[in-house]
N, C-alpha and C positions, 0 to 999 in steps of 0.2 A: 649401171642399170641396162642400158644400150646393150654392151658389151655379153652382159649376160641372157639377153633377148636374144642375140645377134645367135648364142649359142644352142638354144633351144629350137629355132628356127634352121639350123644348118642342116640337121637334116634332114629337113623338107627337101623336097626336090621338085622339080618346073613337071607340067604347069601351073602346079598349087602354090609356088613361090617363084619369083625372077630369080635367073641364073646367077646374077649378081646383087648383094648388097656391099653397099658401100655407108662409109662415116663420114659425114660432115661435120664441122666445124660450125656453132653458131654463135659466135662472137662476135653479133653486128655490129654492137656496139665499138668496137676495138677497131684500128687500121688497118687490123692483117689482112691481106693480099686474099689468103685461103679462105677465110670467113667471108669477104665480100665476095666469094665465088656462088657460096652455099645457095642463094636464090636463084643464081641461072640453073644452077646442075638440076634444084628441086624441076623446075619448072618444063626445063628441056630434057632432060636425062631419068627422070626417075618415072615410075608409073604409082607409086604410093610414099610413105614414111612413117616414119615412127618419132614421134618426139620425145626424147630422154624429160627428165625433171630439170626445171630449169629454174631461177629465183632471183628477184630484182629487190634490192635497196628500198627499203623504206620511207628513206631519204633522199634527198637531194643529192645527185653526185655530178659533180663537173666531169663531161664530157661521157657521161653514162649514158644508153641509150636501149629502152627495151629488146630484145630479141625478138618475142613475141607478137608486140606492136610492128615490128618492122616486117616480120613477114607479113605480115596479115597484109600492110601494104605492100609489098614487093609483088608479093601472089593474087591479091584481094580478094582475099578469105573471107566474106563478107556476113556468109554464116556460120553460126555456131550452133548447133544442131546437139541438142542432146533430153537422146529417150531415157525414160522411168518407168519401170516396170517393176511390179511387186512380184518376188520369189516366194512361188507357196515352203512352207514349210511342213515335212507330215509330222500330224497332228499336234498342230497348232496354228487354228483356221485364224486370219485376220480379219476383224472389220474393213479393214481400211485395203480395198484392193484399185492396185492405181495404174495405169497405163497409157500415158501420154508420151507429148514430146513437147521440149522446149524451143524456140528457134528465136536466137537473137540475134539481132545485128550488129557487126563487128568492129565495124574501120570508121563508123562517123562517132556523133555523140562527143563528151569526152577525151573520144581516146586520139582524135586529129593533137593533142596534146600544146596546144594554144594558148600561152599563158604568159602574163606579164604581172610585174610588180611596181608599183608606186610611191610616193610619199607625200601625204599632204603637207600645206602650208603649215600644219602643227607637227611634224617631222614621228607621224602615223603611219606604219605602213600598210597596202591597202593589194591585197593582190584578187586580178580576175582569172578568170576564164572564159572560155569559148564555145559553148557548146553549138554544135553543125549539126543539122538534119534533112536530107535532101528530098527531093521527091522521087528520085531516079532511088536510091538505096533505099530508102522506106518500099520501094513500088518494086522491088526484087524480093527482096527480106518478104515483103505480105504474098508477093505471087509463091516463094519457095514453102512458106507455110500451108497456103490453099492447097499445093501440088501434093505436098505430107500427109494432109489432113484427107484430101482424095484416096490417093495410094492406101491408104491405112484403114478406110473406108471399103475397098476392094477388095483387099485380104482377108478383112473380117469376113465379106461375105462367103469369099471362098472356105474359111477356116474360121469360125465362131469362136470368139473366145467372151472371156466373162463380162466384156462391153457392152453394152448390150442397144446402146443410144447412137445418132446418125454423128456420122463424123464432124469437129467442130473444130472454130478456129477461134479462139479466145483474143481480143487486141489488148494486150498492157500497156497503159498510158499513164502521162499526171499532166492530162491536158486542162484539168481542175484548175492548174496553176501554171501550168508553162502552156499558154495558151496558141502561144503561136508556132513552138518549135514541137512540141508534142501535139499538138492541133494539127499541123502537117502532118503530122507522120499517120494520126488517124484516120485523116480526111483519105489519104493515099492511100492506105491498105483497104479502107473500106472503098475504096475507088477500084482496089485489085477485081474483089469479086465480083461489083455492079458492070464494071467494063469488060468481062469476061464471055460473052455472047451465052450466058445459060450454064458454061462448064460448070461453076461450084456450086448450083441454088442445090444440090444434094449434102452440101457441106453448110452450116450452122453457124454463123457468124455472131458474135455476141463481145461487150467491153467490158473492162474491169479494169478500176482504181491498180495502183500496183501496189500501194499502202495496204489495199481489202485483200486484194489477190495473195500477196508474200503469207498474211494472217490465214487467209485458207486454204493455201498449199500447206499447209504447219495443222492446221487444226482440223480440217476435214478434207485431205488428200485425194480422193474418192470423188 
């Protein structure tokens, strides 16, 4: 796939593309010498990238180790950032016209990958996990959504488009029940935009269950 980007891209020419692309190796997982290079080169050496297709075990594998997780740490990719936008089609008008963005956070939660296995005295096995949520990552993650939710707020007024309502920032929680670890993470974000000296009170703050939220992305997108 790479390969075949790499070829459509050639011939672009600077300054619409760097003079040089190069192939990295992402086989973090693996001992190789080359692959353990791939984070410094990203980091120091490129000014963008492109990430091929990449796919992890569904199972358990001795000495397997995500690609993807491991950048995110390497780099601390800590958002993931991805807009939705409805494509008219002519003539075939949709109800459902949708225009957001999603921002989630990346490196904590689950994916610290923290996990141990047990056996009770009745020779049961009993495995946890670890879920981490910090105030410092929640308090980036919320300020980079305010900053989105501004910016996008701006654009519309220079350039109207079919939105027609003040920019807003939605918090997805299940502090209903993980009371303390998603309790942080709301108390912080909504901490983002009171501690803000007045920047975002033109941006709309408002929560949502992620149970009710997943159902009304699905049923009224809009």
């Amino acid at each position: 796939m790479l390969h075949n980007g790499f070829e459509k891209l050639s011939p672009l020419s600077p300054p619409r593309l760097p003079s040089t692309l190069s192939l990295c190796p992402l086989a973090l997982g693996s001992a190789s010498s080359s692959s353990s290079l791939t984070p410094r080169i990203m980091k120091e050496e490129c000014d963008g990238a492109m990430f091929g297709s990449v796919s992890s075990p569904s199972h358990k594998v001795a000495g397997y180790s995500s690609p993807i997780v491991a950048l995110r740490k390497h780099l601390d990719l800590y958002a993931n950032v991805r807009p939705v936008t409805s494509v008219p089609l002519a003539g075939k008008p949709s109800p459902h016209t949708v225009d957001m963005v999603i921002v989630r956070e990346n490196t904590e939660c689950l994916y610290i990958k923290t996990e141990e296995m047990t056996t009770t005295s009745t020779g049961e096995k009993v495995a946890f996990a670890t879920r981490k949520i910090s105030e410092n990552a929640s308090s980036r993650i919320g300020k980079m959504a305010f900053e989105i939710a501004l910016r996008r707020g701006q654009e519309r007024e220079a350039k109207p488009t079919f939105w027609k309502g003040e920019p807003k920032v939605t918090i997805v929680h299940k502090s209903n029940v993980l009371s303390v670890t998603d309790g942080l993470f709301r108390e912080t974000v909504r901490g983002v935009r009171e501690k803000a000296g007045g920047k975002y009170d033109g941006v709309v703050m408002e929560e949502q269950l992620v149970d009710s939220m997943v159902y009304r992305m699905f049923r009224e997108p809009e």
